[in-house]
N, C-alpha and C positions, 0 to 999 in steps of 0.2 A: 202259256204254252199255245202255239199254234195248234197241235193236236194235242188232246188228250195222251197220256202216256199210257196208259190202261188200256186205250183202243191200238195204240204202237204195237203194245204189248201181247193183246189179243192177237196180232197180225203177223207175230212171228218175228216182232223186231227185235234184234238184240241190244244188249248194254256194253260199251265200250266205255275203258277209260284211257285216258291220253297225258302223257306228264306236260310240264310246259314244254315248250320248245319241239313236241312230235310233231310228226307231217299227219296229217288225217287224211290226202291225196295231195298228189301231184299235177301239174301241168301237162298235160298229154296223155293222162290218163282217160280209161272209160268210164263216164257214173254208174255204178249200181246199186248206188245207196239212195234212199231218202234219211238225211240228218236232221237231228231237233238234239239242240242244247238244254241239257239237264241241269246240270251245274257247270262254270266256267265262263271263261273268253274263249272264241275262235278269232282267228283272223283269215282274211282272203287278198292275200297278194301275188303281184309278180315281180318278176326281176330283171333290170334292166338289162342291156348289153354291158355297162360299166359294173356290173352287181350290185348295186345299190336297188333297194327294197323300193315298192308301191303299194302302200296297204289300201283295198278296195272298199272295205267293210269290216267291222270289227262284231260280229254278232254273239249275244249273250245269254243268258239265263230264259230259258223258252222261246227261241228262236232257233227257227230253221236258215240252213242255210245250200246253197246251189243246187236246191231241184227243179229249178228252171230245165236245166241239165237232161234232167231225164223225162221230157218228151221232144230230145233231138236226138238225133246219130254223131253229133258233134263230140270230141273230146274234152276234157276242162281245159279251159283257157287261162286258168288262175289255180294258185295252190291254196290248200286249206293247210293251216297249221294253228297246233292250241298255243294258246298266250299264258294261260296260266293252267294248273292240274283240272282238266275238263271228263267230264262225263257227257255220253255224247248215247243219244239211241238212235239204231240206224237200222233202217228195212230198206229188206232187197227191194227195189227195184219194181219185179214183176207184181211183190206182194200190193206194195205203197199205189199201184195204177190198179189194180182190183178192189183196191179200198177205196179208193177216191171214187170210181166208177158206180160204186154198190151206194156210196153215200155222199148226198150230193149235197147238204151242209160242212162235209171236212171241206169239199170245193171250196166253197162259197169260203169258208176261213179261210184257205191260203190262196185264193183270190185277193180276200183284203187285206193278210198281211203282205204279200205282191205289192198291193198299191199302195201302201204305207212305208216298204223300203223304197220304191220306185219315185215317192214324193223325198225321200233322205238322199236318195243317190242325186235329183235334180238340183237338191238345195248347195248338197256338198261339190259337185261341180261350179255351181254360180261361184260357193264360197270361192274354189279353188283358184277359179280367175282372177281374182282380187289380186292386183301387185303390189300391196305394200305388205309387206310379211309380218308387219306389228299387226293390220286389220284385218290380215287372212286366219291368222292363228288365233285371233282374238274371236272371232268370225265361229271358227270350227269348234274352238271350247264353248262357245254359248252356244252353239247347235248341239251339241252334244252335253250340255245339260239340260236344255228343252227336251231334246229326247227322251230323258230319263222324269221327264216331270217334275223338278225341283225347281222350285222359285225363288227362296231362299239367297240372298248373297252371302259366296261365299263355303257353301255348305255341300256342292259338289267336289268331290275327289275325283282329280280326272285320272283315270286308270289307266295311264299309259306313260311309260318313261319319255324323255326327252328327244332322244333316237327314236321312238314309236311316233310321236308328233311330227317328227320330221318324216318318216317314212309316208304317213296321213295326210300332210301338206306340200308333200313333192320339195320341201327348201333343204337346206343342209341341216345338219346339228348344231352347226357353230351359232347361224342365226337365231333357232331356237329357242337356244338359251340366252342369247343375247335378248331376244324379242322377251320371251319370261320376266327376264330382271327389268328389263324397261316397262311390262303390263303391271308389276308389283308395283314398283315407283310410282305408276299413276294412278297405284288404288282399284284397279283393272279385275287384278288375281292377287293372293295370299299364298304364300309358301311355308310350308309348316314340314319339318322333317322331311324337307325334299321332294315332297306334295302339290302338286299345284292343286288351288281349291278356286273356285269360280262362284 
């Protein structure tokens, strides 16, 4: 957990729960929340002019996510929406800058979880420029089992459908699963009940 839930809790945050597929905000909305993931997936996307999905960040189990937000006057630029049944604790706003202000260790935490998505979001653009979509996708699955601290071959389930990969890689679906069946073939990734495992 980036904060303590008990200090959340102390501050007058509430407990929200979200089915898959709710919106947690909007694009054009104003922040007044500080979020931290309790249980679940969020994701953070937008949507192109053709409707076609751009998932930004896919944040999980004790992770905050767009309080960047809330020290600008800026609206969100991107949607929040749960991926799977998420529990979520959220403090207003005014409370979340009064606590931060009174303690200056919470800072100092969501400082470095700051610089530890800030080094995810760098990596995930590098990955993204890669143009051949068997080494992009290949790219993004072994970042995002690094992420989760598994070394293991084989032993991460990557938690996203194949339309979710593709939304996270900017390519089509069709590719996708083409690129899958082709990282299988070379012993890359394992598919197990429709699983990608890495």
């Amino acid at each position: 957990m980036v904060i303590d839930e008990g200090i959340l809790l102390k501050n007058k945050a509430e407990i929200q729960e979200y089915k898959a597929g709710e919106t947690i905000f909007l694009e054009g909305s104003m922040p007044k929340y500080y979020f931290q993931i309790r249980s679940g997936l969020a994701k953070l996307n937008t949507y192109r002019e053709d409707g076609s999905e751009f998932i930004h960040s896919v944040p999980s189990d004790g992770h905050c996510f767009a309080e960047t937000f809330l020290w600008s006057d800026a609206l969100y630029c991107i949607n929040a929406e749960s991926v799977s049944d998420t529990v979520i604790i959220k403090l207003p706003k005014s409370n979340f800058m009064e606590m931060i202000t009174v303690d200056k260790d919470l800072m100092q935490n969501l400082l470095h979880h700051n610089s530890e998505r800030m080094y995810y979001r760098h990596k995930m653009l590098a990955t993204l420029s890669i143009n051949n979509p068997s080494h992009r996708i290949y790219k993004v699955l072994e970042f995002l089992k690094n992420h989760h601290q598994i070394k293991e071959p084989f032993q991460f389930n990557v938690p996203f459908s194949r339309q979710q990969i593709a939304n996270l890689t900017g390519l089509r679906v069709e590719t996708v699963i083409r690129t899958v069946k082709k990282l299988e073939q070379e012993n890359l990734v394992r598919i197990f009940d429709g699983r990608i495992y890495i």
